[in-house]
C-alpha positions as CSV (number, residue, x, y, z in Angstrom):
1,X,-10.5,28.9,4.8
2,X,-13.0,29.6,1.7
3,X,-14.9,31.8,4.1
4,X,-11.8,33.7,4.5
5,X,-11.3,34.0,1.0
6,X,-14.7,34.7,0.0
7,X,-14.4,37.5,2.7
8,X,-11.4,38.9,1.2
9,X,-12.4,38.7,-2.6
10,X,-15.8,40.7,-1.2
11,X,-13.2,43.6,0.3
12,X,-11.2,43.7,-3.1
13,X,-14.0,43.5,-4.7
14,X,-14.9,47.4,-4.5
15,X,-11.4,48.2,-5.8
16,X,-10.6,49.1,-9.6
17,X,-12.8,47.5,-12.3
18,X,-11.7,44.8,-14.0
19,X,-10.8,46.0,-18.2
20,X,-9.7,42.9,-19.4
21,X,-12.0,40.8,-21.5
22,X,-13.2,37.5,-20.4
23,X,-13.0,34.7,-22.0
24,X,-16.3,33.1,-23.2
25,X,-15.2,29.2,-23.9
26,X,-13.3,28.1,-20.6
27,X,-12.1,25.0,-21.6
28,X,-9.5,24.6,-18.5
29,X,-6.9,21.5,-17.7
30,X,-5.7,22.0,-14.0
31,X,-3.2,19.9,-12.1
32,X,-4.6,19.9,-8.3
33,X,-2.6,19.1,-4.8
34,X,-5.3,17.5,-2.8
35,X,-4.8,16.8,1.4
36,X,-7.3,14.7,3.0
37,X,-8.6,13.6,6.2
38,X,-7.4,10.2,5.6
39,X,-4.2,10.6,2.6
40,X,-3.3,13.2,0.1
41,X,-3.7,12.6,-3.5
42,X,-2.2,14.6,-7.1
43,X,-5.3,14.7,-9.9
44,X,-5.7,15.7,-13.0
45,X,-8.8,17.7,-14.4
46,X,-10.0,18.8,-17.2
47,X,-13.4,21.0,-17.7
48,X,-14.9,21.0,-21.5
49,X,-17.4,24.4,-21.8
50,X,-21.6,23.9,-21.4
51,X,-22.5,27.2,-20.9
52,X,-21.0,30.5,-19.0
53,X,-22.4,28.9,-16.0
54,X,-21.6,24.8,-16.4
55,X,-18.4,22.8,-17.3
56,X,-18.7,19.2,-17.7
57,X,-15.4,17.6,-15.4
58,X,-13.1,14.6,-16.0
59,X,-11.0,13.6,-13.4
60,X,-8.2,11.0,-12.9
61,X,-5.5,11.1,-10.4
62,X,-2.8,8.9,-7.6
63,X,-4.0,9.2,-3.6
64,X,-2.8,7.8,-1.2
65,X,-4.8,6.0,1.5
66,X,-4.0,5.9,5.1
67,X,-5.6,4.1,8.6
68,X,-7.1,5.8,10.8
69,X,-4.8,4.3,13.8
70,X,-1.5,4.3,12.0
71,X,0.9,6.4,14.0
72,X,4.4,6.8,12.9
73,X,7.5,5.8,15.4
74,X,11.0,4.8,15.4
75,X,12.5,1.7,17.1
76,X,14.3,3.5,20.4
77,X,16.8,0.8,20.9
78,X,18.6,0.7,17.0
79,X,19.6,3.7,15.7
80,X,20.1,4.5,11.7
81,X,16.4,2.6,10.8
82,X,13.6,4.6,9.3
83,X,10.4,5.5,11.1
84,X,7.6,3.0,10.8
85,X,3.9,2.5,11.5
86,X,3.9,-0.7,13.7
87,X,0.7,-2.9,13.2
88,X,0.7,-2.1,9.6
89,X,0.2,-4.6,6.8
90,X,-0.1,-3.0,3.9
91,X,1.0,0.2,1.7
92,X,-2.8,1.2,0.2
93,X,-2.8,3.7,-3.0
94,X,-5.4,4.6,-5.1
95,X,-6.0,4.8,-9.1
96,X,-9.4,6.9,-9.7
97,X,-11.1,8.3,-12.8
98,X,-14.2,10.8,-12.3
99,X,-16.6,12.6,-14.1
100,X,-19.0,15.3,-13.0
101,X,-20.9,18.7,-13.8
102,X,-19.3,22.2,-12.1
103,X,-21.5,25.1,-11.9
104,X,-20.6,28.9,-11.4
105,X,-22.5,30.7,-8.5
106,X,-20.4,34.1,-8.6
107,X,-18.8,35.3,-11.4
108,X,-15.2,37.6,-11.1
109,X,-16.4,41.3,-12.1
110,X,-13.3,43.6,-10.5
111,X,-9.7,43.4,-10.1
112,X,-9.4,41.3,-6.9
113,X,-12.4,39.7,-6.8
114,X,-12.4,36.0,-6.5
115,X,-15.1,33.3,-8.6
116,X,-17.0,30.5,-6.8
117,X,-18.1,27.6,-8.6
118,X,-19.7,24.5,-7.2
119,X,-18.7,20.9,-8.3
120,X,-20.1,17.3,-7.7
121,X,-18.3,14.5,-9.2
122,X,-18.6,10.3,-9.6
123,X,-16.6,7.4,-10.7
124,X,-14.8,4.8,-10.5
125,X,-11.6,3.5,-8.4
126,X,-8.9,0.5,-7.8
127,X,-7.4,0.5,-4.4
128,X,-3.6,-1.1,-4.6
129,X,-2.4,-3.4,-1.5
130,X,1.3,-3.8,-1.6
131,X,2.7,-5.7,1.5
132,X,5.5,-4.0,3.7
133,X,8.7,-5.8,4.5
134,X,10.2,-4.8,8.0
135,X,13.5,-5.8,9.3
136,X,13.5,-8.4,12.0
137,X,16.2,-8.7,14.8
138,X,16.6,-12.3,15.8
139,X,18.5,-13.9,18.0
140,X,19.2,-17.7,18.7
141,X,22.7,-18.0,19.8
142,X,23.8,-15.0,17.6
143,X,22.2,-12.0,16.3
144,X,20.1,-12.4,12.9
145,X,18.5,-9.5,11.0
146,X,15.6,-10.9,8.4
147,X,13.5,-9.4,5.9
148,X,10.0,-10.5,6.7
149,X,6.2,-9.4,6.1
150,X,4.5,-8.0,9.4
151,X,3.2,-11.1,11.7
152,X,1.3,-9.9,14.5
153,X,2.1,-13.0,16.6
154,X,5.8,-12.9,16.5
155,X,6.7,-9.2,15.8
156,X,6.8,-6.6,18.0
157,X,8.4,-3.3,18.5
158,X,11.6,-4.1,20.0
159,X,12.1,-6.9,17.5
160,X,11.1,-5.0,14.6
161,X,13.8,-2.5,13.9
162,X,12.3,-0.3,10.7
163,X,10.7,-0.7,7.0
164,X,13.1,-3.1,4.2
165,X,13.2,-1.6,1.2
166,X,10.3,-0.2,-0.3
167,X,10.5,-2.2,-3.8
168,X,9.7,-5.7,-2.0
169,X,6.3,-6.8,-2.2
170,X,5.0,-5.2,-5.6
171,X,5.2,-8.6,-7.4
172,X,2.6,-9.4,-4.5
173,X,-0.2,-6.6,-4.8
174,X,-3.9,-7.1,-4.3
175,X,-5.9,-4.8,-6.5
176,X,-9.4,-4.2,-4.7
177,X,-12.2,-2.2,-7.3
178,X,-14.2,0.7,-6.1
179,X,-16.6,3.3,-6.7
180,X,-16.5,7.2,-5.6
181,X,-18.2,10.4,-5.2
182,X,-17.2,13.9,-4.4
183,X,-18.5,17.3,-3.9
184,X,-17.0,20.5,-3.1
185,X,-16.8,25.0,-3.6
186,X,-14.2,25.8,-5.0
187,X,-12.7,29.3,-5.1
188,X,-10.6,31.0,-8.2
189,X,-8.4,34.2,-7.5
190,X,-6.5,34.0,-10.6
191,X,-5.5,37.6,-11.4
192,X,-5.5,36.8,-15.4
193,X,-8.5,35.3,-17.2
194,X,-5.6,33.1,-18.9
195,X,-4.9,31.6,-15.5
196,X,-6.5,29.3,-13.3
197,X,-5.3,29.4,-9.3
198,X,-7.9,27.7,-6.7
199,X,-8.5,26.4,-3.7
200,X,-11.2,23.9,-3.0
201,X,-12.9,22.1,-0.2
202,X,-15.4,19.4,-0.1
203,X,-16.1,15.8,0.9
204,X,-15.8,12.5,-0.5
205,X,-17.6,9.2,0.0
206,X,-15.7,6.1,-1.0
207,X,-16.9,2.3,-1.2
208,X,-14.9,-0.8,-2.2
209,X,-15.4,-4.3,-2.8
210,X,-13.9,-5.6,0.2
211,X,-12.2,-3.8,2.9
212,X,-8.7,-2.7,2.7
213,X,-6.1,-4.8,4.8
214,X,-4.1,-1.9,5.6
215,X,-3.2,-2.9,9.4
216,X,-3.2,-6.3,10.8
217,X,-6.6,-5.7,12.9
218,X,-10.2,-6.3,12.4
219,X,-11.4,-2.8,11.5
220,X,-10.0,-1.7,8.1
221,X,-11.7,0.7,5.9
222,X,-14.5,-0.6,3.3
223,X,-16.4,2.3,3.1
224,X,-14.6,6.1,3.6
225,X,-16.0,9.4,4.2
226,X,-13.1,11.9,4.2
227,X,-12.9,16.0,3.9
228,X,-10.4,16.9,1.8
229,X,-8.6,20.4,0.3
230,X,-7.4,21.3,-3.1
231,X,-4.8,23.9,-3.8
232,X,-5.5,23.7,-7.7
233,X,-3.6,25.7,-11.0
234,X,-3.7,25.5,-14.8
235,X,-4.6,27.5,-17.1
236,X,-7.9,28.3,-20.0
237,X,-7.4,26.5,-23.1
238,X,-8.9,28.1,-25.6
239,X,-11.8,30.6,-26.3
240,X,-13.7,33.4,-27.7
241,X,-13.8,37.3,-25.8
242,X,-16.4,39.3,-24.7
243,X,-16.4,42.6,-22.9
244,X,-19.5,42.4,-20.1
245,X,-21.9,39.3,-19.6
246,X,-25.0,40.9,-20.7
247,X,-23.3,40.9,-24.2
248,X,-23.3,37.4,-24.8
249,X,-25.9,35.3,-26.2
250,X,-24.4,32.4,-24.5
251,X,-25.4,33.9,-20.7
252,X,-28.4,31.7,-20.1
């Protein structure tokens, strides 16, 4: 996809020339829609201004963390219950807070050219374990319907009609700390200097304290390496204007 868009912005590139003046001080806040290889997340970032060509990057967001094997179904014999992925344990969410370095490789020059920057960020992360209640069909001489946590020896998927409701087990979370790492291209097109619209793509490497009881089996995550992609807006905060690069003092 950034090779498409790279391609593209190359195209538009020989198009008008651009006669707005840039902004010299990017200092940018962006709110980013990230999908990953194993979850999706919502982030926050700011980038403070270095130099034409660096930003220093904070990062803090919500993700959302899922098993590799989870595969959602619906019980075939009880209609009206909601989809569920049987064999899992536990819902796993993520708190993070990053900070990193992003540095500018192409510069925007014409009217429908795109920028690419690179970024590499690290910090820190709590992964949240909240159990998952399912509703349990029973029978000993009449039909019973219970409210239980998943037990692998006595559940299975004819007995286990769908999720219970989604506020039980919070008083019973398991916070597990972690550490992360990410690094990416990302890819502006924003069509005013004011504006910031991207897409990024990258990997990131995750490592926590223990591994994360998300289905009742052996192999749950410890240590994740997932792709992910960023559809990313916001806009410049604040700064001074210049006309061409090679009138600024601050180029180096």
């Amino acid at each position: 996809m950034l090779l498409t868009v790279l391609s593209c912005g190359a195209v538009m590139a020989q198009g008008d020339i651009d006669t707005e003046k840039k902004i010299l001080y990017r200092n940018e806040w962006s709110i980013g829609a990230v999908v990953k290889t194993n979850g999706f997340e919502m982030d926050f970032r700011s980038g403070k201004f270095v130099s034409i060509f660096k930003k220093n990057l904070l990062d803090f967001g919500l993700g959302f963390i899922k098993h590799p094997q989870q595969y959602r179904a619906v019980n075939p014999y009880y209609s009206g219950y909601s989809g569920y992925c049987f064999g899992k344990k536990n819902f796993c969410f993520e708190l993070f807070y990053t900070m990193g370095r992003q540095r500018t490789l192409f510069h925007k020059a014409d009217l429908g050219s795109v920028e690419v920057r690179l970024f590499y960020m690290g910090g820190v992360s709590l992964a949240f374990l909240k159990p998952i209640y399912y509703e349990i069909w029973h029978y000993s001489g009449k039909e019973e319907i219970t409210s239980e946590k998943f037990d692998p020896v006595n559940h299975d998927p004819v007995s286990t009609l769908g999720p219970s409701e989604f506020s039980k087990g919070f008083s019973e979370i398991k916070v597990v700390p972690g550490v992360e790492g990410k690094m990416g291209l990302s890819v502006e097109f924003g069509k005013k200097d004011t504006r910031l619209v991207a897409v990024e793509a990258g990997v990131k490497l995750s490592a926590y304290a223990k591994k994360l009881e998300i289905m009742a089996q052996k192999r749950n995550p410890q240590f994740i390496c997932a792709l992910f992609m960023t559809f990313r807006m916001g806009r410049v905060k604040h700064g001074a204007q210049f006309d061409y690069l090679n009138d600024s003092e601050y180029a180096e």
